[in-house]
C-alpha positions as CSV (number, residue, x, y, z in Angstrom):
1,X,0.0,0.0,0.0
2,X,1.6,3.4,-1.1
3,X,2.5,5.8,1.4
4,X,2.0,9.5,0.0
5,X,2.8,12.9,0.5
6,X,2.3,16.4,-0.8
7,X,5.1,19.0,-0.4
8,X,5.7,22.4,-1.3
9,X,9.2,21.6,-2.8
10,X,11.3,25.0,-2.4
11,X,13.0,24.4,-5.6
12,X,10.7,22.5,-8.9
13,X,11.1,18.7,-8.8
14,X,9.8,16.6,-11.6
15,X,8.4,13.4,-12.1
16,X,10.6,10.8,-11.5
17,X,12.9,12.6,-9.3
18,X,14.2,10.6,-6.2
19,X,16.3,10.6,-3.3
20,X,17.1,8.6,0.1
21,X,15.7,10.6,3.0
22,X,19.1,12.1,4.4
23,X,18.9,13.7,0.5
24,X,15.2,15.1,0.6
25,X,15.4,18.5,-1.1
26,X,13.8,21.6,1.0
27,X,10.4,21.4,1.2
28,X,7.7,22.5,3.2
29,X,5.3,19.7,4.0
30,X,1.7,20.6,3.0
31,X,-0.4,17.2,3.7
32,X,1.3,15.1,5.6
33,X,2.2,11.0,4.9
34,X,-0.7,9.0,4.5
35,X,-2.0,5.5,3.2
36,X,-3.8,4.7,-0.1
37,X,-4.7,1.4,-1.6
38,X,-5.9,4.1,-4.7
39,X,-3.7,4.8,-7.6
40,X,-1.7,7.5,-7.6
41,X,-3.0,8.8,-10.9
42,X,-6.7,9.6,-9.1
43,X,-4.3,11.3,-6.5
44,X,-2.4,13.5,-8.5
45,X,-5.4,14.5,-10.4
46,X,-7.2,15.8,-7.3
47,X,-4.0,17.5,-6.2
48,X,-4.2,19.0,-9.9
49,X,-7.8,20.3,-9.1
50,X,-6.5,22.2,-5.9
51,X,-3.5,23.3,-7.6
52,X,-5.3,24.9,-10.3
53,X,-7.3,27.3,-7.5
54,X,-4.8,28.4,-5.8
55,X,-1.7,31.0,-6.6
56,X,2.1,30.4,-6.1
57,X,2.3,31.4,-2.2
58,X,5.1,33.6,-0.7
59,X,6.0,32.5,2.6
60,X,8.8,33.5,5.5
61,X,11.1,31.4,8.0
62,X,10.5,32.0,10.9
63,X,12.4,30.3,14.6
64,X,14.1,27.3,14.3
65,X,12.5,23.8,16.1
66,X,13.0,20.5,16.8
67,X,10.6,17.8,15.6
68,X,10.3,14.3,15.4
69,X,9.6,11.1,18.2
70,X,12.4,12.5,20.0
71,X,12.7,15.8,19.0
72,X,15.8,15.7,17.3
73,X,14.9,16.9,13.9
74,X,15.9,20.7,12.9
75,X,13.5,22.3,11.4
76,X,13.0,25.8,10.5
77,X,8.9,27.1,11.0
78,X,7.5,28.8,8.3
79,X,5.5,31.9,9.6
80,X,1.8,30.7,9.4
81,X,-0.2,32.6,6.9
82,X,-4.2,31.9,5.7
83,X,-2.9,31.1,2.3
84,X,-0.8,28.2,3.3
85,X,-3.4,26.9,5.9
86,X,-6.3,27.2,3.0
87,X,-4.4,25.1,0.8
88,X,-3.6,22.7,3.3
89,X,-7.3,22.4,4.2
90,X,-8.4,21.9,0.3
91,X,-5.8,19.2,-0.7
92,X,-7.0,17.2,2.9
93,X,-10.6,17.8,1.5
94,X,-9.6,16.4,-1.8
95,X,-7.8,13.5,-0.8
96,X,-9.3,12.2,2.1
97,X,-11.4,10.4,0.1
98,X,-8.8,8.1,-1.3
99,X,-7.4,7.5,2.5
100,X,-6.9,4.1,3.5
101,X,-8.3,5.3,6.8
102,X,-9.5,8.2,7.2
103,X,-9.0,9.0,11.1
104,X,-5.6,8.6,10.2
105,X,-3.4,11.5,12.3
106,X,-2.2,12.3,8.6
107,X,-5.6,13.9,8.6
108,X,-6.0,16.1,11.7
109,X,-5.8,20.0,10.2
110,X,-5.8,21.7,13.6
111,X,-2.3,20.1,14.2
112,X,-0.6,21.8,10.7
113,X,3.1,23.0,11.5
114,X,4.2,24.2,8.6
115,X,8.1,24.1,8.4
116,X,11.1,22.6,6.6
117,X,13.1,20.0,7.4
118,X,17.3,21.1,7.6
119,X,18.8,19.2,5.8
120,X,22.8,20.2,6.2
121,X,24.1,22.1,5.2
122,X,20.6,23.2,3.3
123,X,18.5,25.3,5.8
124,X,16.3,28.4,5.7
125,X,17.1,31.2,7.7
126,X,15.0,33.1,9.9
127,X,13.9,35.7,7.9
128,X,14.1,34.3,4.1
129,X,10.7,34.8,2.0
130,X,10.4,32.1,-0.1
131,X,7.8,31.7,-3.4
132,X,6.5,28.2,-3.3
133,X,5.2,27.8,-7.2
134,X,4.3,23.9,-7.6
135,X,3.0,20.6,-5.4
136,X,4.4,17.3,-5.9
137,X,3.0,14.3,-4.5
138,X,6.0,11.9,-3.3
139,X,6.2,8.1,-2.7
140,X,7.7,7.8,0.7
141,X,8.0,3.9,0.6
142,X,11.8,3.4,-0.7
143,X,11.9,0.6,-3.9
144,X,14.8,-1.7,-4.5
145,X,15.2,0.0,-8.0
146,X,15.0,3.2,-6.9
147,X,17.3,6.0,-4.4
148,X,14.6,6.5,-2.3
149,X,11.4,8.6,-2.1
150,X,10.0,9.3,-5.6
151,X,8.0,12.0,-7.1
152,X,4.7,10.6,-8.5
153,X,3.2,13.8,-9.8
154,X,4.1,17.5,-9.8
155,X,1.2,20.6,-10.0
156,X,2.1,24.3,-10.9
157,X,-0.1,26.5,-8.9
158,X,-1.5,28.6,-10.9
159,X,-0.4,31.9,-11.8
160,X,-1.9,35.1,-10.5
């Protein structure tokens, strides 16, 4: 069963694209790893739908964090904005449907932390204003063939 995840990628990625996790490019995470026994063509297409609606988004770093189980995962915060959180909110309405289970904590909106993952040495500074112009949906299941996690289907937002 695929597990998928949509991402503002800071710079484009294309289909095809893939990396091991230490190598995941900048990104801020806009719906968060979930489980699909749909294919990933009915996934992309509603992520198309959303993308289609919604303009390329300028957002800001703000304070660094640490995430994870055992918070030990920089991060910086990205300032939260109501573009941002309306996006996030129209891709879960879109693809909940096709959620293997749809309790699932991939799905609770109230908890959305916007942010990017450091990856060293790549970071975002407190401060930097970033234009976020495209989705990408990303297979987070690694495959024996492939680096790592691999981009299913990219979405430009529209433009203004």
């Amino acid at each position: 069963m695929p597990r998928l995840v949509i991402v503002l990628p800071v710079a484009a990625l294309r289909v095809g694209d893939s990396f091991a996790v230490s190598a995941w490019p900048l990104h801020v995470t806009v719906l968060p790893p979930f489980l699909t026994d749909s294919p990933a063509a009915d996934i992309a297409a509603a992520m198309a739908d959303v993308a289609r609606t919604r303009p390329p988004l300028t957002v800001a770093a703000g304070e660094d964090a640490l995430f994870g189980r055992r918070h030990d995962v920089p991060v910086s915060l990205i300032v939260p904005s109501e573009e941002l959180t309306t996006l996030h909110q129209a891709l879960l309405a879109a693809i909940r449907p096709f959620a293997a289970e749809p309790d699932e904590p991939a799905f609770t909106g109230p908890g959305f932390r916007p942010h990017v993952t450091q990856k060293p040495p790549a970071r975002l500074n407190p401060g930097a204003v970033l234009t976020l112009t495209q989705l990408a949906l990303v297979d987070m299941l690694p495959r024996a063939h492939l680096a790592g996690r691999t981009v299913q289907a990219v979405s430009p937002l529209r433009e203004p």
